[in-house]
C-alpha distance (Angstrom), angle and dihedral (degrees) to the residues before:
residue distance angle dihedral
X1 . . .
X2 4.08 . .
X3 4.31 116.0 .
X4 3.92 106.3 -133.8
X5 3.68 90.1 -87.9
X6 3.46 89.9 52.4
X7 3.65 90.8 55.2
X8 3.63 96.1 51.9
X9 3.63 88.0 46.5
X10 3.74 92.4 53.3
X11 4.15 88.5 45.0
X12 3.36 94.1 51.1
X13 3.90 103.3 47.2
X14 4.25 82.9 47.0
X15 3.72 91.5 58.0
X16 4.00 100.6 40.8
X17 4.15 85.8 42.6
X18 4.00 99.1 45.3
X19 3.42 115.1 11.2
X20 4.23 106.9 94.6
X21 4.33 106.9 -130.4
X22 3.45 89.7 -121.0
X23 4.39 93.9 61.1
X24 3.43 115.4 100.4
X25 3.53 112.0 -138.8
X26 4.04 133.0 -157.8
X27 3.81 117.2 -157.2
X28 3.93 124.1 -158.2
X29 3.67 123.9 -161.8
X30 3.69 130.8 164.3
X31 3.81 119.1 -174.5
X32 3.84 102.1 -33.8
X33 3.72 93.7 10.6
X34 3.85 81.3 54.4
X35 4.10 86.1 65.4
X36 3.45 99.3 30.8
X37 4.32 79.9 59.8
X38 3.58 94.7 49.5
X39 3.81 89.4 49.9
X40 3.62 92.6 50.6
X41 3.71 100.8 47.3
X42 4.03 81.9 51.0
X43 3.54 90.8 53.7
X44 3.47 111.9 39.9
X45 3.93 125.7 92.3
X46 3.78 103.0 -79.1
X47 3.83 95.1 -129.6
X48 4.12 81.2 67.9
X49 3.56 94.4 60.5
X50 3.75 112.8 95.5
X51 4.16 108.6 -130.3
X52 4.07 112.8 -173.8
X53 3.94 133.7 113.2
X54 3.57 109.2 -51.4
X55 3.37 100.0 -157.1
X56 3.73 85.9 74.3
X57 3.57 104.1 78.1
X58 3.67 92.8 -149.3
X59 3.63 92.0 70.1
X60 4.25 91.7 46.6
X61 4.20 105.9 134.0
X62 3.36 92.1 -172.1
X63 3.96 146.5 22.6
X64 3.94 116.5 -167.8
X65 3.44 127.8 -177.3
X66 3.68 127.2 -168.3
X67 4.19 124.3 164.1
């Protein structure tokens, strides 16, 4: 069993390791998920993180939910 930073950790390492540069990639958090997302797209190579106009929801890197 992983403690939350072990999670991220374990996310992270996944995505840097086996996710190609050019793959866009959506991430969905709600409540904890919503931090664990935050701490991911802080953590992960910056070439992974997808930059474009966010108002276009095609280009959206990240949805987090929280009540």
């Amino acid at each position: 069993m992983f403690t939350l930073e072990g999670q991220i950790q374990h996310k992270v390492c996944f995505i840097n390791e086996h996710i190609p540069d050019d793959t866009e990639i959506v991430l969905i958090g709600h409540s904890v998920g919503a931090y664990v997302v935050l701490e991911i797209m802080n953590r992960v190579e910056s070439h992974k993180i997808l930059e474009g106009d966010f108002s276009d929801r095609r280009h959206t890197p990240a949805l987090l939910y929280h009540p």
